[in-house]
C-alpha atoms as an extended CHARMM CRD file, in Angstrom:
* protein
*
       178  EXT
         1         1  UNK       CA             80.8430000000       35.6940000000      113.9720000000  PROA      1               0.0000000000
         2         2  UNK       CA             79.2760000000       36.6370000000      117.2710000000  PROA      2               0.0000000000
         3         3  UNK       CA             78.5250000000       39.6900000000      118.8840000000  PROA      3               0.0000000000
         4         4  UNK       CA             77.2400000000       40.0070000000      122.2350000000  PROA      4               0.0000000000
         5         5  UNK       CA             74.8350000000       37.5060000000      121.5670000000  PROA      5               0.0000000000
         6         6  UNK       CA             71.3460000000       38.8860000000      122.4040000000  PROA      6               0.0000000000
         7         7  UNK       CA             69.4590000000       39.3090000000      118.6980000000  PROA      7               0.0000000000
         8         8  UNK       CA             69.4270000000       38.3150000000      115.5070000000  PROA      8               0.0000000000
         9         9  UNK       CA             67.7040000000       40.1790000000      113.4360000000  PROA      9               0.0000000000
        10        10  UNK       CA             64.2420000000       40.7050000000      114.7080000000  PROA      10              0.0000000000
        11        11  UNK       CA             64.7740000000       37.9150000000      117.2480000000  PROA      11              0.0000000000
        12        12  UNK       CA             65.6210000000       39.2860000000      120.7750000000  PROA      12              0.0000000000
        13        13  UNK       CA             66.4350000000       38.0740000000      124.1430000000  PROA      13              0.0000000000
        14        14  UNK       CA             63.8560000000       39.6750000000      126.4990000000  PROA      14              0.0000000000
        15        15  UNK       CA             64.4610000000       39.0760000000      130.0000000000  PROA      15              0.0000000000
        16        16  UNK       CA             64.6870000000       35.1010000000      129.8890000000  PROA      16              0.0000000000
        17        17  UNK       CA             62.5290000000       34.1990000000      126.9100000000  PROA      17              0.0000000000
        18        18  UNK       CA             63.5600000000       34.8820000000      123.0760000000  PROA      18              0.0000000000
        19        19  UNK       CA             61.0780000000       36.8160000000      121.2920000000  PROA      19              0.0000000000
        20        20  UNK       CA             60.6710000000       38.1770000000      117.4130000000  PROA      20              0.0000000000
        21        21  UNK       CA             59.5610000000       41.8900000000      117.2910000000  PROA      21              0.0000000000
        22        22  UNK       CA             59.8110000000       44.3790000000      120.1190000000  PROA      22              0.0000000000
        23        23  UNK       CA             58.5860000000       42.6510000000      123.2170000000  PROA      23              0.0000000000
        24        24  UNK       CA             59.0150000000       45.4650000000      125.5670000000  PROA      24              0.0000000000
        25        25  UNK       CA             56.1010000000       48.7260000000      124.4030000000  PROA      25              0.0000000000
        26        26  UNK       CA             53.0200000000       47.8340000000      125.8150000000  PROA      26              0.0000000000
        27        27  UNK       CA             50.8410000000       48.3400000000      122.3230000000  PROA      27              0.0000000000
        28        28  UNK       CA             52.4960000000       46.3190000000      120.6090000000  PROA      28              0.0000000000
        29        29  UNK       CA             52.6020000000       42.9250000000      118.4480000000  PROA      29              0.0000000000
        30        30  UNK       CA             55.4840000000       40.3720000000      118.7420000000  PROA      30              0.0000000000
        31        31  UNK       CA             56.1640000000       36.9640000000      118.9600000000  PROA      31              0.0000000000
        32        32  UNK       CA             57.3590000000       34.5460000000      121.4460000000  PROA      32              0.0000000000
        33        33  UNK       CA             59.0230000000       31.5590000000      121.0350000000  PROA      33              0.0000000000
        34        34  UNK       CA             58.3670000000       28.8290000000      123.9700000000  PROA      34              0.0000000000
        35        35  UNK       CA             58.8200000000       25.2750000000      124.6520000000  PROA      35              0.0000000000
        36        36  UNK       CA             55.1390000000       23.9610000000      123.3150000000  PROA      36              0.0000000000
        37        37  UNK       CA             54.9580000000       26.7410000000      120.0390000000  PROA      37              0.0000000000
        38        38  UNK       CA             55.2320000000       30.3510000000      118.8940000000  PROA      38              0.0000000000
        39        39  UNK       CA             52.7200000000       32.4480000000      120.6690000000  PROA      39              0.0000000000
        40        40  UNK       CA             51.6410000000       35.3680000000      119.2020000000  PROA      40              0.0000000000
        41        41  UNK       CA             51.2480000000       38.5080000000      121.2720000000  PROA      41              0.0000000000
        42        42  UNK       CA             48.5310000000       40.9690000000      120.8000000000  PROA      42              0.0000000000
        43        43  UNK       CA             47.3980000000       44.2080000000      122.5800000000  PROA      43              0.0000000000
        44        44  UNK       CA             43.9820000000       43.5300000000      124.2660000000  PROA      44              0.0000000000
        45        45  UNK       CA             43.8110000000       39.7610000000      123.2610000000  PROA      45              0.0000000000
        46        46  UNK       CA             45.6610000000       36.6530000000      125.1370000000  PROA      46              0.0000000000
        47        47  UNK       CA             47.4410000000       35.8320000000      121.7540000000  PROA      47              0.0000000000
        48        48  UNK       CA             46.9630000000       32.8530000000      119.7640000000  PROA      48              0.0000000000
        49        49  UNK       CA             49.8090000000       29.6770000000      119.9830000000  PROA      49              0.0000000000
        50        50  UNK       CA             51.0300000000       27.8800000000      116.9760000000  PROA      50              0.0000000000
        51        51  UNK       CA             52.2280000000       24.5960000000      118.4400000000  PROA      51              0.0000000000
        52        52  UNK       CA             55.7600000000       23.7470000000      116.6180000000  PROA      52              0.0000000000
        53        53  UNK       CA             54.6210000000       20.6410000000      115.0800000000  PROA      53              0.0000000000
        54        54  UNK       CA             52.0150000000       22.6060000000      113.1220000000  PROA      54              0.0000000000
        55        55  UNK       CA             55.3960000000       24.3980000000      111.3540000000  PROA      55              0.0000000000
        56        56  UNK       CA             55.8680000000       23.2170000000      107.5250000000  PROA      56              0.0000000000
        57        57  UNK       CA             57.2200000000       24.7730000000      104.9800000000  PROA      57              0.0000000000
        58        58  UNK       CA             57.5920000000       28.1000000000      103.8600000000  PROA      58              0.0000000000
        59        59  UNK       CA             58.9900000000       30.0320000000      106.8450000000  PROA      59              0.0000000000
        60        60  UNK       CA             60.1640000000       33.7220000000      106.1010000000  PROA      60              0.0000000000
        61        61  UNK       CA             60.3680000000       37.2120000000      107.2900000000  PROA      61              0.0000000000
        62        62  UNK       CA             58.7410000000       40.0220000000      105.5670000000  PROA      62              0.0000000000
        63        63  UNK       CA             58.0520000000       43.9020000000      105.8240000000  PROA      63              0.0000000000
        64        64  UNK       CA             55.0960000000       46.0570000000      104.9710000000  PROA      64              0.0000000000
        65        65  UNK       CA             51.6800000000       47.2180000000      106.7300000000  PROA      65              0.0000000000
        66        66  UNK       CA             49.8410000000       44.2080000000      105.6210000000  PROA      66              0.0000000000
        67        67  UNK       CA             51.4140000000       40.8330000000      105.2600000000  PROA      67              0.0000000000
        68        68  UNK       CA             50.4740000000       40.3060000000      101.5430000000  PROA      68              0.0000000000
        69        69  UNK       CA             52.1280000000       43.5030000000      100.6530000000  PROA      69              0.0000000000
        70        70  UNK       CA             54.9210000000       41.9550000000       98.6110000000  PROA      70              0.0000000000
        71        71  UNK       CA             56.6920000000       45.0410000000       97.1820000000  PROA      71              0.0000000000
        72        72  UNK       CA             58.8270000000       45.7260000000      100.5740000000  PROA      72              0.0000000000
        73        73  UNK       CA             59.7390000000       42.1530000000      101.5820000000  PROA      73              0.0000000000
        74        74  UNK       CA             63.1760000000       42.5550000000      100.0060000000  PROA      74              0.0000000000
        75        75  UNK       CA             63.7890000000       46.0850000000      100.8300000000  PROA      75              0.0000000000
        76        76  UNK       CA             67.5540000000       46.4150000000      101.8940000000  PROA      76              0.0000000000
        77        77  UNK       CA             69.7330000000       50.3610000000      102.1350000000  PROA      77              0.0000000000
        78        78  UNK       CA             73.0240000000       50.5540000000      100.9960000000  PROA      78              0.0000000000
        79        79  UNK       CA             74.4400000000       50.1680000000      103.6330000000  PROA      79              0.0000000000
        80        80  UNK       CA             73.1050000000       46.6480000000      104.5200000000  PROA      80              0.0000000000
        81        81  UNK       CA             70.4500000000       47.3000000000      106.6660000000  PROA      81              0.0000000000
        82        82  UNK       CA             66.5730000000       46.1170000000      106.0550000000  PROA      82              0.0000000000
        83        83  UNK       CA             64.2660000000       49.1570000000      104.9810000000  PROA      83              0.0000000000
        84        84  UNK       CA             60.6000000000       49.5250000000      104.8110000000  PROA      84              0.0000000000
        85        85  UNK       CA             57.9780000000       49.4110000000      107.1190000000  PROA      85              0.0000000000
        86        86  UNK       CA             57.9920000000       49.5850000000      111.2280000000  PROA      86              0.0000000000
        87        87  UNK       CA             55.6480000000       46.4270000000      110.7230000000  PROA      87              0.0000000000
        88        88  UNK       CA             57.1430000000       42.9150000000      110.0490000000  PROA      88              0.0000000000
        89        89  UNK       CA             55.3280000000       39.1950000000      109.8110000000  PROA      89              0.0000000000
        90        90  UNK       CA             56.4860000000       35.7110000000      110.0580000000  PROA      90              0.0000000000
        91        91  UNK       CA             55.0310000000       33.6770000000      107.6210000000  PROA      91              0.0000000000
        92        92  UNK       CA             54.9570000000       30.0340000000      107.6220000000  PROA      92              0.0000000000
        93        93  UNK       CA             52.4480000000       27.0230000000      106.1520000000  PROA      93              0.0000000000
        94        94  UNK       CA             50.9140000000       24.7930000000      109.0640000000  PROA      94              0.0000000000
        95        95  UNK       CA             49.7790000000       21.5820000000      108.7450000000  PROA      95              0.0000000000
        96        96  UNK       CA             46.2280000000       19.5720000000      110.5220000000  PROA      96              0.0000000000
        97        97  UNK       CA             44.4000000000       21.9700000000      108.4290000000  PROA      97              0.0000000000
        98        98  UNK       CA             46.8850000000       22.7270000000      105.9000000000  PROA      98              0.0000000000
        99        99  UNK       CA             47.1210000000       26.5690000000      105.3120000000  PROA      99              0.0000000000
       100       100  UNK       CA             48.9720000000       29.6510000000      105.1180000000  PROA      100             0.0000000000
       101       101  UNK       CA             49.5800000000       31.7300000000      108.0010000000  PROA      101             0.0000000000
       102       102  UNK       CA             51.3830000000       34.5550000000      109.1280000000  PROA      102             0.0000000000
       103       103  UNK       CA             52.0130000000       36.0090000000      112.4750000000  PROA      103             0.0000000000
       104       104  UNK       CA             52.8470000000       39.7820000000      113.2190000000  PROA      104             0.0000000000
       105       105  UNK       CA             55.1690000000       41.8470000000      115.0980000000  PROA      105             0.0000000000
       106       106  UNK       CA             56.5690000000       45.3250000000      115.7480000000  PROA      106             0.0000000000
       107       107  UNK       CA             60.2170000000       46.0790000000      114.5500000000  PROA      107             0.0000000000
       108       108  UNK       CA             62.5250000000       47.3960000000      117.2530000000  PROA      108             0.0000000000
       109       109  UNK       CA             63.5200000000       50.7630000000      117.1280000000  PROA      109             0.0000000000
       110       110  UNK       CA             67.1260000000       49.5620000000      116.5550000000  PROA      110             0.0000000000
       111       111  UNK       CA             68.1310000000       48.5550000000      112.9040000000  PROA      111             0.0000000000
       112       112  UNK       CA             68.4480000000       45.2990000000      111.3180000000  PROA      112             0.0000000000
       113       113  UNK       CA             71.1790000000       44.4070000000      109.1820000000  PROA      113             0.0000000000
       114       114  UNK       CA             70.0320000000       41.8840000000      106.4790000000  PROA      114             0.0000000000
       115       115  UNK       CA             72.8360000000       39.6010000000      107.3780000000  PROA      115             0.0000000000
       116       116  UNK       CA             71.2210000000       38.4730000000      110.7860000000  PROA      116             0.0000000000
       117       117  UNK       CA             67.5620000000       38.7240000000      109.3010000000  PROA      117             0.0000000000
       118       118  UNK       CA             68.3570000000       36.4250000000      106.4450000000  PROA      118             0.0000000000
       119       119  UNK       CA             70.2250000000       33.9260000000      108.6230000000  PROA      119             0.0000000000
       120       120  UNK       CA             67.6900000000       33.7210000000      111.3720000000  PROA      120             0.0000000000
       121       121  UNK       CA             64.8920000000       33.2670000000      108.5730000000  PROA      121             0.0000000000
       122       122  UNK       CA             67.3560000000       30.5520000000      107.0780000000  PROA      122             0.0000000000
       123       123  UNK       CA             67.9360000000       28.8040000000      110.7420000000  PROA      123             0.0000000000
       124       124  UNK       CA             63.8110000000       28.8210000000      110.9070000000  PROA      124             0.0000000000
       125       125  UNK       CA             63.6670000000       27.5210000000      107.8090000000  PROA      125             0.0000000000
       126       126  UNK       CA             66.4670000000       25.1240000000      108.0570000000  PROA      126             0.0000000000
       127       127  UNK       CA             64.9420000000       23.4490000000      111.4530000000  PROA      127             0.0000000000
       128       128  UNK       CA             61.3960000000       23.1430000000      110.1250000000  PROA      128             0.0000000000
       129       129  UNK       CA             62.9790000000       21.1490000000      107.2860000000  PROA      129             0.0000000000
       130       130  UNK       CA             65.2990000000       18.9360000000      109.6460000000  PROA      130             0.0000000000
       131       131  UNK       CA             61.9460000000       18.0830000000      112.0220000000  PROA      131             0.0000000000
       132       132  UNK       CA             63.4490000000       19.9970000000      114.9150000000  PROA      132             0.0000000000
       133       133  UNK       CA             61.4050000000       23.4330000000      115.2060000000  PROA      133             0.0000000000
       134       134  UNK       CA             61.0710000000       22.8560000000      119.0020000000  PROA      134             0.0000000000
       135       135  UNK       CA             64.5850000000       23.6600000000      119.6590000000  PROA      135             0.0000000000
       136       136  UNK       CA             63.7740000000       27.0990000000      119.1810000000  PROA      136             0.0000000000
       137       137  UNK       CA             61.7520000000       26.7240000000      122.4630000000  PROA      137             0.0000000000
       138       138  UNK       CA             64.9850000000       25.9450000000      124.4630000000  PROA      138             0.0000000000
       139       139  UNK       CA             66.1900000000       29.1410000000      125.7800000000  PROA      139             0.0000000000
       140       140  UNK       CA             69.3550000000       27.7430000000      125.8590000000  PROA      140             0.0000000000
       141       141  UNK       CA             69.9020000000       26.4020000000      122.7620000000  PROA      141             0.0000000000
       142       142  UNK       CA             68.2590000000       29.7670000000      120.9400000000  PROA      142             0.0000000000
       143       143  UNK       CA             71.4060000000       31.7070000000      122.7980000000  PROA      143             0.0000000000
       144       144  UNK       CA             73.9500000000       29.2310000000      121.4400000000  PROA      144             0.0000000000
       145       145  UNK       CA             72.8050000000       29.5050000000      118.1530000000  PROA      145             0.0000000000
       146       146  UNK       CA             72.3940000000       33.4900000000      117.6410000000  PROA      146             0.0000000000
       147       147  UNK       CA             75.5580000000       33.6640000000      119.4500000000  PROA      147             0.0000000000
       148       148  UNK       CA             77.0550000000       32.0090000000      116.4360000000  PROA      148             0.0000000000
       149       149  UNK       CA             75.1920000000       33.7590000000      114.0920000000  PROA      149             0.0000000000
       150       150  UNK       CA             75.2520000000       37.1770000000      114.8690000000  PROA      150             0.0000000000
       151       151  UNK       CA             77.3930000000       39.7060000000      113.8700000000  PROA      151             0.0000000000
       152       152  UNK       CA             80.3120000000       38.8410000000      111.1230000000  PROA      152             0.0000000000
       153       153  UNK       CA             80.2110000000       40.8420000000      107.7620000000  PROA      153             0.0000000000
       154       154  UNK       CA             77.2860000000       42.5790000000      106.5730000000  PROA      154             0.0000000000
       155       155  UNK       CA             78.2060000000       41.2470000000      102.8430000000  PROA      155             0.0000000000
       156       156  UNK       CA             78.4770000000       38.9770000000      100.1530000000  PROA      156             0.0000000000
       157       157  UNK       CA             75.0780000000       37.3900000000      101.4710000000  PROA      157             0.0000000000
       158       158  UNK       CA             74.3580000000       34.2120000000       99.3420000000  PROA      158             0.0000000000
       159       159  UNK       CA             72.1780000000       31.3850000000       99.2780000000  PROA      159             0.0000000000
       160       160  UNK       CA             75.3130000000       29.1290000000      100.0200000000  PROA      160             0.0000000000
       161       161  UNK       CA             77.3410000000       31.5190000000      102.7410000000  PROA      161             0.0000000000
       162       162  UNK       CA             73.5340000000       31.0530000000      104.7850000000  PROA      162             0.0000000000
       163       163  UNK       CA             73.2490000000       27.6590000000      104.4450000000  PROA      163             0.0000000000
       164       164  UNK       CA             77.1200000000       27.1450000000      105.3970000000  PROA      164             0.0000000000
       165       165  UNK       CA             76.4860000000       29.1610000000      108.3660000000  PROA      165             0.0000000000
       166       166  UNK       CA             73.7880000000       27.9170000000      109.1240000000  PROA      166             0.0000000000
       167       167  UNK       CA             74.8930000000       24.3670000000      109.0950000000  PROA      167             0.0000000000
       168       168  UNK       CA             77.7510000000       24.8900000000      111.0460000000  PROA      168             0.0000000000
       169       169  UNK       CA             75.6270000000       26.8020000000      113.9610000000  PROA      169             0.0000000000
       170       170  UNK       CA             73.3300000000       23.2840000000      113.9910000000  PROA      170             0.0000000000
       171       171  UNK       CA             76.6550000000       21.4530000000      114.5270000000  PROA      171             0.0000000000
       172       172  UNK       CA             77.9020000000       23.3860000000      117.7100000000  PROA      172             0.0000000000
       173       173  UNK       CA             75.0610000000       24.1710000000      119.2740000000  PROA      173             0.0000000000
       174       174  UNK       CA             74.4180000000       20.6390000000      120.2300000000  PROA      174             0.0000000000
       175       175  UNK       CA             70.8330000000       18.9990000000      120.6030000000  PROA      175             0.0000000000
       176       176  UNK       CA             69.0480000000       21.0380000000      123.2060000000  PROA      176             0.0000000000
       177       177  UNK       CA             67.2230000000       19.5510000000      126.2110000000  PROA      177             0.0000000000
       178       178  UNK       CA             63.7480000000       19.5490000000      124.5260000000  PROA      178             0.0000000000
């Protein structure tokens, strides 16, 4: 696998700090991962944080206007890449209260090939279940691991090729310094 490194997906290195959505117009709504939580950015508002032992269950990526809009979560071309809306959310289920929440961002004007988008929303999903979401607020760590997830073929995605990737990723990335 590996490209040159610098996104997965929606997720992005911008300047020094990885962020989900486009990070660099002005209006718009993205999503920063740092060492004490995702922090949701906002125009005209200071954001809201999401400490990372609030993260359950549940964590995926979807694409539409609104974030219930179901019918374009899935939406994939031919060629590979994900279709739909210039909107996307990260939804997840906190804990202390429990509920359902779901933060927004603004898609890049680049593409996203479903390959990277379904393995970063596996590797969210994959350190939320293992306990350890707060490696994703080690820059470090976050380059290691898209490095090693990025790029390879833009096929044959499956449940098991995501979780083998995955997986393996976890192993070489080491532990972080979190």
């Amino acid at each position: 696998m590996g490209t040159d490194g610098t996104h997965l997906g929606p997720l992005e290195l911008t300047g020094e700090r990885w962020t989900v959505g486009d990070a660099t117009r002005p209006d718009a709504h993205w999503v920063e991962l740092r060492p004490d939580g995702l922090h949701q950015h906002e125009p005209d508002s200071e954001g809201r944080l999401i400490p990372w032992s609030r993260l359950m269950t549940g964590i995926r990526l979807t694409w539409g206007k609104h974030s219930w809009d179901t019918n374009s979560r899935g939406m994939y071309t031919l060629g590979g890449m994900v279709a739909g809306s210039d909107r996307g959310w990260l939804h997840m289920t906190l804990r202390h209260p429990y509920e359902d929440d779901q933060l927004r961002f603004d898609r890049h004007a680049r593409p996203y090939r479903a390959v990277d988008t379904l393995r970063l929303q596996r590797l969210l999903r994959q350190l939320v279940d293992d306990g350890k979401p707060h490696l994703l607020g080690d820059p470090m760590w976050v380059g290691r691991a898209v490095a090693g997830l990025s790029g390879g073929k833009n096929s044959w995605i499956t449940q098991r090729s995501l979780r083998q990737a995955v997986t393996e990723v976890l192993a070489t990335a080491g532990p972080g310094t979190r």
